[in-house]
N, C-alpha and C positions, 0 to 999 in steps of 0.2 A: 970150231970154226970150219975146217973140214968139212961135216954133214951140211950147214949151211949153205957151203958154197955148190954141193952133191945137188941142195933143193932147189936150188936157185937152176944148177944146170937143166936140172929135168922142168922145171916150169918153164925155160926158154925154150928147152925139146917139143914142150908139148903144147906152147902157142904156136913155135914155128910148125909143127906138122896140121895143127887147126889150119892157118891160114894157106897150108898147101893143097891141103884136101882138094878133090874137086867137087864139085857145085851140087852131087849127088850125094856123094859121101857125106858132105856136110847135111843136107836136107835128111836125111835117113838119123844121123846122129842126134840134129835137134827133135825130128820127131820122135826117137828112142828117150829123151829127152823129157819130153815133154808126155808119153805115155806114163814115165817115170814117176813125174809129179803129178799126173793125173788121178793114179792107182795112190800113193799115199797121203797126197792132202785130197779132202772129198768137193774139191771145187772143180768143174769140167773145163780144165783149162782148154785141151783140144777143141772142144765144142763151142769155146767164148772166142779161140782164134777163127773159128771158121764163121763162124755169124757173121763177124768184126771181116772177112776175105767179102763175104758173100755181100754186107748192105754197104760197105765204104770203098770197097774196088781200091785198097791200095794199088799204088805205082809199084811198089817193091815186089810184088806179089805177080804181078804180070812178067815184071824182068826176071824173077825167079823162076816162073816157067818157061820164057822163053830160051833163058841159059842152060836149063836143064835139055830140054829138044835141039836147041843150038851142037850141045855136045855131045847125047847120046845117039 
């Protein structure tokens, strides 16, 4: 019961430090990320996100860069 509640702690540690991160920390981490699964499944996930930035011009992807220049 013990270790359960040990796992339980550390999963509440380690979303509350995800959501504290800042805006850069996180962008570095998902793209560490996502190289990650790039290199061991052989689908070019990086390359099928940046198509998908480049022909659809998400909203999210603009407030992401401007959050990023906002704070550095």
């Amino acid at each position: 019961m013990q270790i359960e509640g040990a796992k339980t702690l550390i999963s509440i540690l380690a979303i509350h430090n995800l959501l504290t991160m800042n805006i850069q920390t996180k962008s570095i981490f998902v793209l560490i990320l996502f190289g990650v699964v790039d290199a061991v499944i052989p689908i070019p996930i990086i390359g099928l996100v940046l198509i998908y930035v480049i022909v659809q011009k998400p909203p999210w992807f603009l407030d992401l860069v401007q959050e990023i220049y906002r704070r550095g």
